[in-house]
NUKE-671115 format. One record per residue: residue in one letter; x, y, z of N, C-alpha, C in turn. Coordinates in steps of 0.1 Angstrom, whole numbers, plus 2048, in hexadecimal, padded with zeros to 3 digits. Atoms other than C-alpha are relative to their C-alpha. Layout:
BEGIN
AXYZXYZXYZ;...
This chain:
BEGIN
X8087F480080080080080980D800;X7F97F180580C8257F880180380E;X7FF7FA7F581783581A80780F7FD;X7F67F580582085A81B803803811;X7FB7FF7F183486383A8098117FB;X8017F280383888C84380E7F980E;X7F48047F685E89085580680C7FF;X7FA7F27FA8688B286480E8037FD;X7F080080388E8AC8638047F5808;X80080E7F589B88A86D805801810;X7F48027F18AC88288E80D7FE7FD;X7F58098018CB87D8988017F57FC;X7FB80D8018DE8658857FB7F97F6;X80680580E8C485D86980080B7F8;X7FF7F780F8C086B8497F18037FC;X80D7FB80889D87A8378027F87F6;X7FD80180C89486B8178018057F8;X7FE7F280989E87A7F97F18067F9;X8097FC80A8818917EC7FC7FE7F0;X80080580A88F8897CC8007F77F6;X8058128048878667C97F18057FD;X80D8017FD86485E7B97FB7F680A;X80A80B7F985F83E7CE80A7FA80B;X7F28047F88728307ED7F97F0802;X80280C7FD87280A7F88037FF810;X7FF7FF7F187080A81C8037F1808;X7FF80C80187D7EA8288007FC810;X8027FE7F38737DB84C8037F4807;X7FE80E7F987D7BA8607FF804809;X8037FF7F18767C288080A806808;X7F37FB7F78977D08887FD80B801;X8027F480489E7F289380F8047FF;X7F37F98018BE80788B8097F67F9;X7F98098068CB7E987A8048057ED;X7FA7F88118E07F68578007F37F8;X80080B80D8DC7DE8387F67F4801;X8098088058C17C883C7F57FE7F7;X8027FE8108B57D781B8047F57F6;X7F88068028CD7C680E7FF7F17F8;X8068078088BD7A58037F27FF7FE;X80E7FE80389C7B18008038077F1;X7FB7F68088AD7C87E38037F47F6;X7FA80980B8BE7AB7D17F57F97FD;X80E80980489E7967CF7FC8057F5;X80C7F98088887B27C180A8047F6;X7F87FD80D8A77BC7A87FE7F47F7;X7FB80E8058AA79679D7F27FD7F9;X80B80380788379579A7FB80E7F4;X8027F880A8827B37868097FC7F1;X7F680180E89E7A876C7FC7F27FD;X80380B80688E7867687F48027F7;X8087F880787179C75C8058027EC;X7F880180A86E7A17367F480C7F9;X80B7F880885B7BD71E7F97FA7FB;X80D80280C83C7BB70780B7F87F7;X7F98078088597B46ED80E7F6808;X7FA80C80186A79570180D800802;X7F07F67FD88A7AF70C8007FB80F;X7FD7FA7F08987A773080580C805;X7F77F87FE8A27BE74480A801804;X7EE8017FB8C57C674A7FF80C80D;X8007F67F48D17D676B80F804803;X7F67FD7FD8F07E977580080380D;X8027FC7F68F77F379A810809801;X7F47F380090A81979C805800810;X7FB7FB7EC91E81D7BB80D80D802;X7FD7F37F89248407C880280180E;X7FE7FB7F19378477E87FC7F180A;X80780E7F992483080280B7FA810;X7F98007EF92B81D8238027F07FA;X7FD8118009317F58297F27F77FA;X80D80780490B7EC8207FC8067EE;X8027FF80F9167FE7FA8097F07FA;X7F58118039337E17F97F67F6801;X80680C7FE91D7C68057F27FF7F8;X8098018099007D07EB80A8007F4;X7FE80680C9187CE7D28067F57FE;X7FD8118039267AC7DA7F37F77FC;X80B80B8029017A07D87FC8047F6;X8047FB80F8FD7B67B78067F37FA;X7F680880991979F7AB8007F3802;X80780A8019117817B47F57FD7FD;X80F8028088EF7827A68067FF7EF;X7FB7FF80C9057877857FD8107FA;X8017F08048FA7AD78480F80B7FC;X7F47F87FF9137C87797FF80A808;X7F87F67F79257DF78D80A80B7F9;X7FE7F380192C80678780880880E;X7FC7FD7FA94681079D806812802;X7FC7F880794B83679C810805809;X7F57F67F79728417A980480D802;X7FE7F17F897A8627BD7F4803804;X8117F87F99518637CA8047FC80D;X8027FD7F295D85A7EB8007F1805;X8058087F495D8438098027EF7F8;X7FD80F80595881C7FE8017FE7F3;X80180680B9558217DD8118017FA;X7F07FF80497D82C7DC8077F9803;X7F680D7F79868127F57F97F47F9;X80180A8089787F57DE8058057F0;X7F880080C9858077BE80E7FD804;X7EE8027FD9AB8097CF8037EF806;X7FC80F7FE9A57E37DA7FD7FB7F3;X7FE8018119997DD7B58097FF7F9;X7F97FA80F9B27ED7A380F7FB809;X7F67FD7FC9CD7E17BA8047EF804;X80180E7FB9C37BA7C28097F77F5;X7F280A8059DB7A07B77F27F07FE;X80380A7FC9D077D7AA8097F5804;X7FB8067FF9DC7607BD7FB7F2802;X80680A8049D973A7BD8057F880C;X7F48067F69DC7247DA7F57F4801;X8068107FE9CF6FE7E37F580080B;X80A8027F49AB6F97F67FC7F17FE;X8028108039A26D57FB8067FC7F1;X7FF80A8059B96C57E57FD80C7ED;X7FF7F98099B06DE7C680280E801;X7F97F18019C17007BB7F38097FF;X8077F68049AC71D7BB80780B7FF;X7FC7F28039AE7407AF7F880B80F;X8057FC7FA9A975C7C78048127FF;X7FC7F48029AE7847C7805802811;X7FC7FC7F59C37907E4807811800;X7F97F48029D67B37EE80E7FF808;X7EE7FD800A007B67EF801803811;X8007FA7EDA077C081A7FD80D800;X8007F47FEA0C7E180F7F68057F9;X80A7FA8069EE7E77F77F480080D;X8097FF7F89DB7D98157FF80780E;X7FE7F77F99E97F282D7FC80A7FB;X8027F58079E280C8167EE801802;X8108028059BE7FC8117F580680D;X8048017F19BB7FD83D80080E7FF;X8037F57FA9C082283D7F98087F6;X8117FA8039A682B8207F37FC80B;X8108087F498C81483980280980C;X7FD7FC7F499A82485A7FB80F7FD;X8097F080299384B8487F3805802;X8107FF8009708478457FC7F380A;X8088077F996782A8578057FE80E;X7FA8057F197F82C8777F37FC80A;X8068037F896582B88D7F67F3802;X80980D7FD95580B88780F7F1800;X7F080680097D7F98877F77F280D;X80780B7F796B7E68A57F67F67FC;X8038088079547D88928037F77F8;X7F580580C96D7C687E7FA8047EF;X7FF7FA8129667DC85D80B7FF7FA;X7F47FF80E9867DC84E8067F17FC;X80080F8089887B184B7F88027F7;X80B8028079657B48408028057F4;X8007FA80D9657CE82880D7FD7F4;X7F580480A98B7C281A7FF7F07F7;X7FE80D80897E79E8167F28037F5;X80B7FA80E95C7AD8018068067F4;X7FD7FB80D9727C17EA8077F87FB;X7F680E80A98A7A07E37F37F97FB;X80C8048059677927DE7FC8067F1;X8037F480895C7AF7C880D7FA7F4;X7F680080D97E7AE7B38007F27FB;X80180980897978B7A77F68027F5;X8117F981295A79978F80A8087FD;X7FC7F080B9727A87797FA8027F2;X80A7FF80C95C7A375D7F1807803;X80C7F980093F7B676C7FF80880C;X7FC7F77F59517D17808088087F5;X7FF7F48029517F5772809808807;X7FB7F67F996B80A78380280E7F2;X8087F4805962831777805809804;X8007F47F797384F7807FB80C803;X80B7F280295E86E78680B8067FA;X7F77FB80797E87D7758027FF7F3;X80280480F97986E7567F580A7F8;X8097F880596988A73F7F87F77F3;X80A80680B9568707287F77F9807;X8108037FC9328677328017F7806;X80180C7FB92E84E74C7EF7F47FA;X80C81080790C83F73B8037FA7F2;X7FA80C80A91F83471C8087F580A;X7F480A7F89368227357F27F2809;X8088067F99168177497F87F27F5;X80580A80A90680772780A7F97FF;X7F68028019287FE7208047F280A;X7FE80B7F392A7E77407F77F77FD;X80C8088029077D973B8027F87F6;X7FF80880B90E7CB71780F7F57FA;X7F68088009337BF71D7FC7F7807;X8048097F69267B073C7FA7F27FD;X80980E80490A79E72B80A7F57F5;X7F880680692579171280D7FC803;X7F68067FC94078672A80980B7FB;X7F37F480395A7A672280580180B;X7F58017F89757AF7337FB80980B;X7FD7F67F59797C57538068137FB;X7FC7F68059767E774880480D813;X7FA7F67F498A8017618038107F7;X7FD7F480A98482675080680D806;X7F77F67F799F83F75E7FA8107FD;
């Protein structure tokens, strides 16, 4: 059902919705103050929307842009990417989205024996991941207790194994980021490479 909700100026500590959305998804499990359990209620209704198909028999295709953001932008886009969705990474906007480009753009692959067979895996050098600890510690020092900087370092080694449907984008780049966005969607759908656009 449609709800309209009137909101003076939030409280401490929350945010207002944007005005400039037409429509919000309000998502509720019974928790309160709890951050991200959006999170797979989001991936569902993405997954049932692109299984969707037009009058003329077209699915839909989906990209997921990531601007700035906190630990619950990282962990929607590991579940972007495992659903097989592309990923729009834009670098220099800020916060997680620079600390998973610089673990991206910086990850190593390496190969080491789990039960008896080799696998491949994305890791970071001591000193890229020192470097990686004090992008996390700038913006996120205060949740260090929470163990964010394992978490968030083992989601972007996660993350950097989609290199075939991982966009890195710099807001610096003076050529259009929605050719780059289509651009991701249609290599994507055709297995292309890892596009990284300086």
């Amino acid at each position: 059902p449609m709800v309209n909700y009137t909101l003076e100026a939030p409280a401490k500590g929350y945010a207002a919705l944007d005005p400039n959305h037409t429509h919000h998804f309000l998502v509720d499990d019974g928790t309160a103050e709890k951050e991200g359990i959006e999170i797979e209620f989001r991936g569902e209704l993405e997954t049932l929307i692109c299984t969707m198909f037009t009058k003329d028999n077209v699915s839909l295709p989906m990209v997921t842009i990531m601007i700035e953001g906190g630990m619950q932008s990282i962990e929607q886009a590991v579940s972007t990417l495992r659903k097989g969705k592309t990923l729009v990474v834009l670098k220099g906007s800020g916060r997680a989205s620079d600390i998973l480009c610089y673990g991206f753009e910086h990850s190593i692959e390496i190969e080491k024996e789990v039960d008896g067979e080799i696998v491949k895996e994305r890791t970071l050098t001591d000193n890229c991941r020192k470097e990686m600890i004090k992008l996390i510690d700038k913006d996120f020092a205060k949740y260090r207790a929470q163990g964010i900087v394992d978490k968030m370092i083992n989601a972007v080694m996660e993350i950097s194994t989609y290199r075939k449907t991982v966009t890195v984008f710099s807001i610096f780049n003076p050529e259009p980021l929605d050719f780059y966005i289509l651009s991701s969607l249609m290599q994507s759908s055709a297995g292309g490479a890892t596009r990284m656009r300086q």
